[in-house]
C-alpha positions as CSV (number, residue, x, y, z in Angstrom):
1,X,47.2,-37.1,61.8
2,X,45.7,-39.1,59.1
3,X,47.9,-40.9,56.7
4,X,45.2,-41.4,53.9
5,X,44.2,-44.5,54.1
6,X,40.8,-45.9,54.1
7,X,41.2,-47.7,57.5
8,X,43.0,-45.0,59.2
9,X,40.5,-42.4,57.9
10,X,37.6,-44.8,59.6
11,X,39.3,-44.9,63.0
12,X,39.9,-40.6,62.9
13,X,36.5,-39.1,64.6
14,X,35.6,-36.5,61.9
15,X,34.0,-32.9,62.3
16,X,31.5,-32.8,60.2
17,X,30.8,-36.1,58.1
18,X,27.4,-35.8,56.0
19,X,25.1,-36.9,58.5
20,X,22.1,-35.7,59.4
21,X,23.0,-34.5,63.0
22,X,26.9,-35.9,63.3
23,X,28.3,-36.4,66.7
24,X,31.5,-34.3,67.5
25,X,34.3,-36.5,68.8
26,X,36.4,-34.0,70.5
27,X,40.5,-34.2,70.4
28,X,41.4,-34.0,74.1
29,X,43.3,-30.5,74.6
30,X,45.9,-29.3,77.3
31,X,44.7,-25.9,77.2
32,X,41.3,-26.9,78.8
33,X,42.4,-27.6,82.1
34,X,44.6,-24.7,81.8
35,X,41.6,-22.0,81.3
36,X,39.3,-23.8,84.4
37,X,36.2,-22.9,82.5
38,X,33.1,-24.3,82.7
39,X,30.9,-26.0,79.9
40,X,32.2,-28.3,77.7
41,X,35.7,-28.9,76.1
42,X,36.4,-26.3,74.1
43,X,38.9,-28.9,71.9
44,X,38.9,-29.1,68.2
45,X,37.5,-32.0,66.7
46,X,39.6,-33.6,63.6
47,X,39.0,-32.5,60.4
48,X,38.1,-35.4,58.5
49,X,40.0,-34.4,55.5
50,X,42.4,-36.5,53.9
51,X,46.4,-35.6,53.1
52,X,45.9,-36.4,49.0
53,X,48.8,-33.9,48.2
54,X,52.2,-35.1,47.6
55,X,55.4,-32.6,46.3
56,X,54.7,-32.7,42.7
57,X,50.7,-32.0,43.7
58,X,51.6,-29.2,45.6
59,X,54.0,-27.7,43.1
60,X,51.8,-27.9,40.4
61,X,49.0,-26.3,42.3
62,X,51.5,-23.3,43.8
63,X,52.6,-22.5,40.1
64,X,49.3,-23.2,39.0
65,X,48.4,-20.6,41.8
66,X,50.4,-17.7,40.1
67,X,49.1,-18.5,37.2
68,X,52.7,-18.9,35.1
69,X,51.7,-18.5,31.4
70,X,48.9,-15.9,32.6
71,X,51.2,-13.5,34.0
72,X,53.8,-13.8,31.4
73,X,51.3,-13.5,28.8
74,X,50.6,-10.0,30.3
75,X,53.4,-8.8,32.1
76,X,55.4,-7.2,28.8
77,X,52.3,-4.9,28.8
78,X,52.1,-4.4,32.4
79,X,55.3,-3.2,32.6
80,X,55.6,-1.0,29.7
81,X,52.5,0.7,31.2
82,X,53.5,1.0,34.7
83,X,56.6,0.9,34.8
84,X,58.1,2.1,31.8
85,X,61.8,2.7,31.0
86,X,62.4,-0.2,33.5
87,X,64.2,-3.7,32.8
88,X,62.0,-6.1,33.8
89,X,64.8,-8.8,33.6
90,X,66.5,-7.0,36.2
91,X,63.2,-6.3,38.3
92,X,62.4,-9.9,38.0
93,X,65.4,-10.8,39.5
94,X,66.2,-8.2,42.5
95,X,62.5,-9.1,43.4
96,X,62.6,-12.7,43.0
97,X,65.7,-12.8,45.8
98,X,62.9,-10.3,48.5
99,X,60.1,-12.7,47.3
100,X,62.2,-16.0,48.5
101,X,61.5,-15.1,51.7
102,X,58.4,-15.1,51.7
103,X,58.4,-18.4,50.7
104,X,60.4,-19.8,53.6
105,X,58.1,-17.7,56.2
106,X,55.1,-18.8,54.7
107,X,56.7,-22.9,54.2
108,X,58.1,-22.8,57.2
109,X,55.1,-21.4,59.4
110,X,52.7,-24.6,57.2
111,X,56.2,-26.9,58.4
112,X,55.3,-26.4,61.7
113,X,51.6,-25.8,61.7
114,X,50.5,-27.7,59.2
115,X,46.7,-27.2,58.9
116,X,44.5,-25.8,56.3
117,X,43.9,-22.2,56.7
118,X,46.8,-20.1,56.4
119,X,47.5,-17.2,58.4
120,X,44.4,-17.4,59.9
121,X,45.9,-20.7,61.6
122,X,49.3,-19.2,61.9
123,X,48.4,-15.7,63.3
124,X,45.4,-16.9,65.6
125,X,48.0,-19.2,67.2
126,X,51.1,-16.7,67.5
127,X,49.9,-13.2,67.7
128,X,45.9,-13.3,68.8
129,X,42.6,-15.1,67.5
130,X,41.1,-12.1,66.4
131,X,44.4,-11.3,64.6
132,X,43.9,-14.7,63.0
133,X,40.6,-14.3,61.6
134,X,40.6,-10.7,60.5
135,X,43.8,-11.0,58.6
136,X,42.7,-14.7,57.2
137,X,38.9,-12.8,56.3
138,X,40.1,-9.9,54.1
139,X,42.7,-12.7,52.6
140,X,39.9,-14.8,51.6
141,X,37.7,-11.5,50.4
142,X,40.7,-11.2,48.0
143,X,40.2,-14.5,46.5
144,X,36.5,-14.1,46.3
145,X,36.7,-11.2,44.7
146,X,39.7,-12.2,42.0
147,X,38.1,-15.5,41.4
148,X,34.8,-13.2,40.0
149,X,36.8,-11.0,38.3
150,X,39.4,-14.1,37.0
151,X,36.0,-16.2,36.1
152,X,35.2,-13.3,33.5
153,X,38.5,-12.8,32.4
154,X,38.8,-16.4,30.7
155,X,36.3,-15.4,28.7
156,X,36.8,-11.6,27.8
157,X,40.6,-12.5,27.4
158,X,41.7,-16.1,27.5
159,X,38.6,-17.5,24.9
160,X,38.8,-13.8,23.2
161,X,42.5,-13.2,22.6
162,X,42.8,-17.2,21.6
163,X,39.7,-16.7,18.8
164,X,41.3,-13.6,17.8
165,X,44.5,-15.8,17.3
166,X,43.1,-18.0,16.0
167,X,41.4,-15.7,13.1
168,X,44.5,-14.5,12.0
169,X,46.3,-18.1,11.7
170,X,43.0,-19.9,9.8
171,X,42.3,-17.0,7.7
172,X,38.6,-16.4,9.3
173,X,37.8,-12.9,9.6
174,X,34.1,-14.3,11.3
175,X,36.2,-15.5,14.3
176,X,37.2,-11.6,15.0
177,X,33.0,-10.9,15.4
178,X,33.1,-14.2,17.9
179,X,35.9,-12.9,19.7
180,X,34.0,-9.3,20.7
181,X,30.7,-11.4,20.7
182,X,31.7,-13.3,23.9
183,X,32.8,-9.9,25.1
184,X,29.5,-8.9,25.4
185,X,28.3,-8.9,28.7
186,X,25.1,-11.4,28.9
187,X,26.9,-13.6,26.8
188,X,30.2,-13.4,29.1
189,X,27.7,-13.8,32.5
190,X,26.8,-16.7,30.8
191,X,29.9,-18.4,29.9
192,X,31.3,-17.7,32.9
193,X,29.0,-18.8,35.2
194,X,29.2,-22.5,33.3
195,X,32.7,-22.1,33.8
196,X,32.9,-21.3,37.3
197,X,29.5,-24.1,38.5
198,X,32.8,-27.0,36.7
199,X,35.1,-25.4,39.3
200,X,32.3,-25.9,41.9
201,X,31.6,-29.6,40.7
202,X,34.9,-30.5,41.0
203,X,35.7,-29.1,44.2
204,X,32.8,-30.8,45.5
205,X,34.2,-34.3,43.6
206,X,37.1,-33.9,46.2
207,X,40.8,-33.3,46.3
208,X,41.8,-36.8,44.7
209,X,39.7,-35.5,41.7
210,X,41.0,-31.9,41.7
211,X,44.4,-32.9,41.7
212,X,44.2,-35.4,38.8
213,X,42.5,-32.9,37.1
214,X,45.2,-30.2,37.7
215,X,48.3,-32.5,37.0
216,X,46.6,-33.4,33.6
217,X,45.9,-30.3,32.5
218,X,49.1,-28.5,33.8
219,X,50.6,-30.2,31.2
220,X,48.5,-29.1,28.3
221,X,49.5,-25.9,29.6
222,X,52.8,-25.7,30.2
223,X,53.0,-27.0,26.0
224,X,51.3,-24.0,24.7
225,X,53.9,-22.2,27.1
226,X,56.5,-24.6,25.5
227,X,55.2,-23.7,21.7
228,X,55.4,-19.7,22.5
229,X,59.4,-20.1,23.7
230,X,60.1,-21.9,21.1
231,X,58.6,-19.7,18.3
232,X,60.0,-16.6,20.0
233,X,63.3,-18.7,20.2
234,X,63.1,-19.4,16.7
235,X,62.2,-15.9,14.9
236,X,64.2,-12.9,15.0
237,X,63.4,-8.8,15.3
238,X,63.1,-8.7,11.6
239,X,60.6,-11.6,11.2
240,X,58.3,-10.7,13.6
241,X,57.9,-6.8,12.3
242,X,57.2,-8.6,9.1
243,X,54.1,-10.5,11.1
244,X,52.7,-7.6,12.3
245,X,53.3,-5.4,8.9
246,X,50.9,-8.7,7.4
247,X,48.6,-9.0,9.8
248,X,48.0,-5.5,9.9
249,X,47.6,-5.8,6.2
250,X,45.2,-8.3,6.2
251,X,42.7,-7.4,8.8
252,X,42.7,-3.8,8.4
253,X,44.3,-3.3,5.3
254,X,46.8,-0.9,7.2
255,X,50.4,-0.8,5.4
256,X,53.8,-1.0,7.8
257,X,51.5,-2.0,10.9
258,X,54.9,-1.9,13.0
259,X,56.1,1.5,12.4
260,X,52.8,2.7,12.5
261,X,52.1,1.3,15.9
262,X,55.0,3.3,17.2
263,X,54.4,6.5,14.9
264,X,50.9,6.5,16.6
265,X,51.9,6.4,20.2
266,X,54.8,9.1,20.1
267,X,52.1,11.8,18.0
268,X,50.3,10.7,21.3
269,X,52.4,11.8,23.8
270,X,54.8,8.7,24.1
271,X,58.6,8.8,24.5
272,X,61.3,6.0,25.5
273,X,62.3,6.7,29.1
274,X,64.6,5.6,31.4
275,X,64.8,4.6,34.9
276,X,66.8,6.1,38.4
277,X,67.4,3.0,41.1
278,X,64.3,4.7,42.9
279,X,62.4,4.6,39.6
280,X,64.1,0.3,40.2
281,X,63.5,0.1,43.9
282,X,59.4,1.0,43.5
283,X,59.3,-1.6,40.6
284,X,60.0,-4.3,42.8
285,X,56.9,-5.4,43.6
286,X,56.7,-6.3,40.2
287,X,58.4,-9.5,40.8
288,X,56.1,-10.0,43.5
289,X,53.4,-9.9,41.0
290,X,54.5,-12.1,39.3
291,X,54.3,-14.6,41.5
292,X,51.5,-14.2,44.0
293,X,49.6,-17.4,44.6
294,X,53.3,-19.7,45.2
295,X,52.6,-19.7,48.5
296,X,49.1,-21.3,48.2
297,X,49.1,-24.6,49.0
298,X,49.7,-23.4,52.8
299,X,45.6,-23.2,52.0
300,X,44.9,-26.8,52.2
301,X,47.9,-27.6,54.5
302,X,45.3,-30.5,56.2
303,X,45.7,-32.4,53.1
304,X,49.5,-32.2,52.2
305,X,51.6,-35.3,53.0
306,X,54.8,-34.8,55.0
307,X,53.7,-31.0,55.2
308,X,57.3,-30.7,57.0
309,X,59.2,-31.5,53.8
310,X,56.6,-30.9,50.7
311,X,55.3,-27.3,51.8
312,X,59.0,-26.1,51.5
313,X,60.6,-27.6,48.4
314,X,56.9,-27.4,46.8
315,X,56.8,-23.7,47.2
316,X,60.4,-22.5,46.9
317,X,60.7,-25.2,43.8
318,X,57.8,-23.1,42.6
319,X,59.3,-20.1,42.4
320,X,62.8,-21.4,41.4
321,X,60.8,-22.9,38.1
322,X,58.5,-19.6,37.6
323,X,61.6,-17.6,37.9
324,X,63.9,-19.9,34.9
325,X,60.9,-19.7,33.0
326,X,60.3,-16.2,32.8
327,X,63.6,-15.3,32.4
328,X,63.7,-17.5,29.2
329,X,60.6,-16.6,27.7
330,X,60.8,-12.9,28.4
331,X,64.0,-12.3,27.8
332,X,63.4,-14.1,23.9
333,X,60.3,-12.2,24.1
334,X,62.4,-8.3,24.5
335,X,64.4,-10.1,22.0
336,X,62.4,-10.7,19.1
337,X,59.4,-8.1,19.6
338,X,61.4,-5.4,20.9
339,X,60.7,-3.0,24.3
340,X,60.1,0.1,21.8
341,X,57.4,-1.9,20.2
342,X,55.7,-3.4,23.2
343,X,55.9,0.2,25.2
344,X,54.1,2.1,22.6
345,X,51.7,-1.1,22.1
346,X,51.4,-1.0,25.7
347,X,50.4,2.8,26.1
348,X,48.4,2.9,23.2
349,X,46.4,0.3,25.2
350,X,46.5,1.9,28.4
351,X,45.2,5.3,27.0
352,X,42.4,3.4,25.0
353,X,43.9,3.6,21.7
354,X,45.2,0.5,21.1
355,X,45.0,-0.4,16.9
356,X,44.7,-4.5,18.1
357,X,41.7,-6.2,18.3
358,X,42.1,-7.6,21.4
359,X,44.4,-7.9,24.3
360,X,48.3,-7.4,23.9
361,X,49.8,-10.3,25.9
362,X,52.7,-12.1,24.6
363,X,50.1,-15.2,23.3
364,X,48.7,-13.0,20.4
365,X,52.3,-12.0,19.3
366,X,53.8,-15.7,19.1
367,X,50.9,-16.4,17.6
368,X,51.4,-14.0,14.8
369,X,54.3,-15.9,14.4
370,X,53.4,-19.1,13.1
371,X,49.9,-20.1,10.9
372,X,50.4,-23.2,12.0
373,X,47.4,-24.6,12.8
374,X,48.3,-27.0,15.7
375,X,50.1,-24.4,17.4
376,X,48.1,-22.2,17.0
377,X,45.2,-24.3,19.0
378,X,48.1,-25.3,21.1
379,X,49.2,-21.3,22.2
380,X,45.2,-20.5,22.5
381,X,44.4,-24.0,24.4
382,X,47.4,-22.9,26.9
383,X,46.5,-19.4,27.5
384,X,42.7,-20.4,28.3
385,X,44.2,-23.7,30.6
386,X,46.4,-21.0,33.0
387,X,43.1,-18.5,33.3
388,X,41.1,-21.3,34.1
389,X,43.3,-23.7,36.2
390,X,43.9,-20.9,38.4
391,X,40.5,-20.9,39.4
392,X,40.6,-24.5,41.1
393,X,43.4,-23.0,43.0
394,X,42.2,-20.4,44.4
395,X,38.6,-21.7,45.1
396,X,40.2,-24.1,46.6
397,X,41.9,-21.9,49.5
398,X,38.2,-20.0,49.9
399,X,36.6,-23.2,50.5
400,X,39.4,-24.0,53.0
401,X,39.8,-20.9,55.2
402,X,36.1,-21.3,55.5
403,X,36.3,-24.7,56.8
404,X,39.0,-23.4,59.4
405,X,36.7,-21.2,60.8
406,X,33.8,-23.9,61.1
407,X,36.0,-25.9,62.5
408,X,37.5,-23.5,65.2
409,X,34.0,-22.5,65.8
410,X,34.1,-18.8,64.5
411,X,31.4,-19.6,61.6
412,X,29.1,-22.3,62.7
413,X,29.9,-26.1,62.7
414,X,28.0,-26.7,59.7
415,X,30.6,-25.1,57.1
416,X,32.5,-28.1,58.5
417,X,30.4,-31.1,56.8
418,X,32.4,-33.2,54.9
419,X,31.3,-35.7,52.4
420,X,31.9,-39.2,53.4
421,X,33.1,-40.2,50.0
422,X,35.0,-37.6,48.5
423,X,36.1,-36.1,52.2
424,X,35.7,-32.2,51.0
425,X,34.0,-29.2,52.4
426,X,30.5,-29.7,50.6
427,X,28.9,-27.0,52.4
428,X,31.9,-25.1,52.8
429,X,32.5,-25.1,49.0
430,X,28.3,-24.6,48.3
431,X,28.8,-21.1,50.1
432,X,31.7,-20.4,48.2
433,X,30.1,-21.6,44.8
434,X,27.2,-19.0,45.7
435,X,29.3,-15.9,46.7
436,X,31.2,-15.8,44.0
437,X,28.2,-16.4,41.6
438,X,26.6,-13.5,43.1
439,X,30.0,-11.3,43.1
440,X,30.3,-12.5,39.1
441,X,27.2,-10.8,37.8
442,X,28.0,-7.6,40.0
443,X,31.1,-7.6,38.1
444,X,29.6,-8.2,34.2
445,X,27.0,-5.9,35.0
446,X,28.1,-3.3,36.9
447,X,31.3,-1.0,37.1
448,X,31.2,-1.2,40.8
449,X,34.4,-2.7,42.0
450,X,36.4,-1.2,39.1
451,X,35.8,1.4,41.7
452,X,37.0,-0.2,44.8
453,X,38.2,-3.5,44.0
454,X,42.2,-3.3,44.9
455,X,43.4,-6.6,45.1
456,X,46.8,-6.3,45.8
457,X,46.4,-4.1,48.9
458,X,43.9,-6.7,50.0
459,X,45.9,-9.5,50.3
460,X,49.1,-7.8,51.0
461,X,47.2,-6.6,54.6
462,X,47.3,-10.6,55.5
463,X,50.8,-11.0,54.4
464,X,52.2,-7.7,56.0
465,X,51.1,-8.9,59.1
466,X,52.3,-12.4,59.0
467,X,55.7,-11.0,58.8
468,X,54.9,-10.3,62.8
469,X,53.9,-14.0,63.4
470,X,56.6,-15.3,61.9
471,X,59.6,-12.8,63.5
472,X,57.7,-13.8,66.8
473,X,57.1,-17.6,66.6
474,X,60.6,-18.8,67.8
475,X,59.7,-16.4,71.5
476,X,55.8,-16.6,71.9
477,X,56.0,-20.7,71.0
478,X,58.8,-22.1,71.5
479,X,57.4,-25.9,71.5
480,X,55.8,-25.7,67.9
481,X,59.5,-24.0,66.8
482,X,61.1,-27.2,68.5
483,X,58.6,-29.6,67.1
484,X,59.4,-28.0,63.7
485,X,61.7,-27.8,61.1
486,X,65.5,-27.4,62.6
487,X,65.3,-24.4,60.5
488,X,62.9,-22.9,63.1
489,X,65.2,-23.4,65.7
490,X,68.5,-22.0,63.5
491,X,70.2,-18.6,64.6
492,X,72.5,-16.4,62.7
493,X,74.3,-14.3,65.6
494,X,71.9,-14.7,67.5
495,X,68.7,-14.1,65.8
496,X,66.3,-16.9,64.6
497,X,66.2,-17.9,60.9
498,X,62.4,-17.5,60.9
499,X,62.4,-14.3,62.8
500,X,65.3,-12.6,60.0
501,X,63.0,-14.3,57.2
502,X,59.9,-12.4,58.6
503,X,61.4,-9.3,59.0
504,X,62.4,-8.9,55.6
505,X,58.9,-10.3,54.4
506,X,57.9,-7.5,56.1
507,X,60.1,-5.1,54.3
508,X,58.9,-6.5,51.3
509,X,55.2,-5.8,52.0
510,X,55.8,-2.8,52.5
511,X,57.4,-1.6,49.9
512,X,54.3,-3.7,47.9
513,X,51.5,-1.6,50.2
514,X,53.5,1.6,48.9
515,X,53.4,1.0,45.7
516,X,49.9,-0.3,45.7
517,X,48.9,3.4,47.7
518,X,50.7,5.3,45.2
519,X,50.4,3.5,41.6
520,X,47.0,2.9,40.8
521,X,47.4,1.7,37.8
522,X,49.9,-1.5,39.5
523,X,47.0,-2.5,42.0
524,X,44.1,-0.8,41.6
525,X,41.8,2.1,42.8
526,X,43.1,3.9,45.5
527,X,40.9,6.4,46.3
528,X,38.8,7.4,49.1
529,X,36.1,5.1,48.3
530,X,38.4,1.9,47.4
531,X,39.9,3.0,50.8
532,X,36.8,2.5,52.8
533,X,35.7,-0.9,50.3
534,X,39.1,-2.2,52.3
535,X,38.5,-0.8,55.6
536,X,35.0,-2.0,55.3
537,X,35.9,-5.7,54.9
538,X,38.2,-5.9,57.5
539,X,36.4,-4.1,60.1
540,X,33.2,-6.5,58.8
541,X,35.9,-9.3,60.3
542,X,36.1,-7.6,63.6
543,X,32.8,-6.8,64.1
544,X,32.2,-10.4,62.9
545,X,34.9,-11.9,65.7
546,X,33.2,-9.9,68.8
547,X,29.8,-10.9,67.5
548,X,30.9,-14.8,67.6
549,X,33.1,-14.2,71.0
550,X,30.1,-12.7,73.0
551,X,27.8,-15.5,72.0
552,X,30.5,-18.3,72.6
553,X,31.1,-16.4,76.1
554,X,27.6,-16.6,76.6
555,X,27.3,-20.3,76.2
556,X,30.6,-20.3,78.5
557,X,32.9,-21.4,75.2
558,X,35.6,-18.9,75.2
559,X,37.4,-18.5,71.7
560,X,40.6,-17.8,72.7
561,X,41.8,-20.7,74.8
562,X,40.2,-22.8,71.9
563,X,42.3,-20.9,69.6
564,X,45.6,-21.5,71.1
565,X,45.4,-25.1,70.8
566,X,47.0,-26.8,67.6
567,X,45.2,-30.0,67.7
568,X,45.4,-33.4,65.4
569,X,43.7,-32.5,61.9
């Protein structure tokens, strides 16, 4: 394994340095002699990338991954949409306990395999290659797809809401015209792709680079998250209905904007309701919600130091973090803007009659609360910083997942070139770069996958079946669970740790896949043609996976005994 250093990087043979035809200096593998094939070895070569990532790298980029003051900002709405009558404070917290284990599967299986990847490393090793690959393929579809749609979103909410903001705060009226300017879509196409080609350019600078960048800048946005508990904090019910009642006044010269708000959503149908423990139960995957992406730095497992150690504590420290956090800040939030205002608010916005000129999300109502000008810029600088960090994340673990298949021979070798410099993926992250450019202007220009785009059920696909790999790791390999972690190798009556942790992972999937099926409006279209958009992608990876196994067969390189190798990286 490389330790990071310069000299030790020079003595590691590497898969794909930038040369014009590189030489592949293949890790000897046990399960060669084993399959008494023919041809040549069918080891993987190492990686070539370097293990930049320490604990408080990986932390940052797991709670960068679930974008913290992104899903706060939006989840008061969220909830009053989807899941109204519900306390979210007690959501937040029945779910945060189902969601820890998700985090000690998914730490524990990037303990003992620690390579980038994912699941697709994980699954091809303990269940099947193909199982590997097709759950890893639709995973990474997921990403593509939510880094296109998340690319447009910090402009048609992050710079919108924060000009809106702004607007309000510095008295500029013109700001307002900006704000639905940018909305537009040419000029969001446009924005956004000179938003996403800086993700691509630092990607391809290499992960030193990325994760100075993302430590800086996590700070800068953990103070605009900062600011907004503090005003919440600091202003009661009273003062904030006040806000509203004035800004209301000001920009649309409406009297008793507060009242009026909820007077217009009960004439259209609204109503306070309340919640039966089912009505609790099929809320849950709320919490989940709230925090998908803590898990990602299993992604770029290759480049995490002490992956034994740091994947654990970085991911359940994560979540332990995001979960104080949003307590604090949602629960001053419920405090000081009330749940009768934010549900009507919220409905009004669901059924597209919302009086605000832009998006309700807790930013724009802390905002109201101060015309300070620094915190103002500091609440708007924030909110962009958490849309638009999150897309270094997760372009990150596309870039990866595509170099684990180049590099287990699946996608061709080339995908595996790594720049001799900066040691990252510079075709890997090219591809990337291109697919979700092309993704992004099917997205601004079309209403396509508004159809079919469900995210959630996506994603949750990989995850559900992980649950499998993990409940059978301790039985179907036995030397990585000794090699690991003690924790792999703890029982309770019995029953491995790993194996109880995987089975209620995959309890909690699928009570997410449920909801997902039956609330639309939680994940996404659900119909019969977002049914076949999913079906579509993963069958693409099967078909994809026989394609590449015939051909290897044919040139007598068998996938599978490659596959069950876990070799240096």
């Amino acid at each position: 394994m490389p330790d990071g250093t310069p000299r030790a990087a020079a003595r590691q043979p590497l898969a794909g340095v930038d040369r014009a035809r590189p030489r592949l200096h293949l890790v000897p593998s046990t399960a060669d002699a084993a399959t008494h094939l023919r041809g040549p070895s069918l080891a993987r070569p190492v990686s070539g990338l370097r293990r930049e990532f320490g604990l408080w790298d990986t932390f940052v980029f797991n709670t960068l991954g679930y974008a913290l003051g992104l899903v706060l900002a939006m989840t008061p709405f969220f909830a009053g949409s989807v899941f109204p009558g519900r306390n979210v404070l007690v959501v937040l917290t029945i779910g945060t306990v189902l969601t820890v284990f998700n985090g000690l599967v998914y730490g524990s299986l990037a303990g003992a395999m620690p390579r980038s990847g994912g699941e697709y490393v994980y699954n091809s090793r303990v269940l099947h290659p193909a199982v590997g690959f097709v759950t890893n393929w639709g995973l990474t579809w997921s990403q593509l797809l939510g880094l296109a749609i998340y690319t447009q979103w910090c402009v048609t909410h992050a710079v919108s809401v924060a000009l809106g903001t702004m607007a309000y705060a510095l008295d500029r009226p013109d700001l307002l015209g900006l704000a639905a300017w940018v909305e537009r879509p040419w000029a969001t196409f446009a924005v956004a792709t000179a938003l996403l080609g800086s993700v691509v350019a630092a990607q391809a600078a290499g992960m030193r680079f990325l994760r100075r960048l993302l430590n800086s800048f996590f700070i800068l946005a953990m103070a605009g998250f900062v600011t907004i508990l503090v005003l919440l904090v600091t202003n009661d019910h009273a003062s904030f209905a006040r806000a509203v009642d004035d800004f209301f006044w000001r920009t649309q010269a409406t009297p008793g904007g507060y009242q009026a708000v909820i007077d217009a959503a009960r004439a259209s149908g609204w109503g306070t309701q309340s919640a039966s423990w089912t009505g609790y139960l099929i809320a849950l995957p709320l919490a989940y919600w709230m925090f998908i992406g803590f898990t990602y730095s299993v992604y770029i497992g290759g480049e995490v130091r002490d992956p034994d150690r740091t994947q654990r504590w970085a991911i359940l420290g994560s979540l332990a973090v995001g979960y104080v956090l949003y307590m604090a800040v949602l629960g001053a939030y419920y405090h000081t803007v009330g749940s009768t205002f934010n549900d009507a608010a919220a409905y009004l916005e669901s059924s597209g009659r919302s009086p605000l000129p832009v998006s309700g999300v807790v930013n724009f109502f802390a905002g109201l609360l101060t015309r300070n000008v620094v915190l103002t810029l500091l609440i708007g600088a924030g909110f962009f910083l958490w849309h638009y960090l999150l897309l270094f994340v997760m372009f990150a673990v596309v870039v990866r997942n595509i170099f684990a298949w180049g590099l287990d021979e699946v996608l061709p070798r080339a995908v595996t070139r790594v720049g001799r410099r900066t040691r990252t993926p510079w075709v890997a992250t090219m591809v990337a770069g291109a697919t979700v450019l092309g993704l992004l202007a099917l997205f601004c220009f079309t209403t396509l996958f508004t159809e079919v785009f469900n995210y959630i059920v996506l994603f949750s696909i990989a995850f559900w079946v992980t649950s499998f790999a993990a409940m059978l790791l301790p039985y179907r390999r036995p030397d990585l669970a000794a090699s690991g972690h003690p924790l792999l190798a703890r029982r309770v009556l019995g029953v491995p740790v790993l194996t109880i942790g995987g089975l209620v992972n995959l309890v909690l999937f699928s009570l997410i896949l449920y909801a997902s099926f039956t609330l639309p409006a939680f994940s996404g279209p659900t119909g019969l043609r977002a049914t076949v958009f999913v079906a579509a992608i993963y069958l693409s990876a099967v078909a994809l996976y026989l394609v590449v196994r015939a051909y290897r067969r044919h040139h007598r390189r068998d996938l599978a005994p490659l596959l069950r190798h876990l070799s240096r990286e």
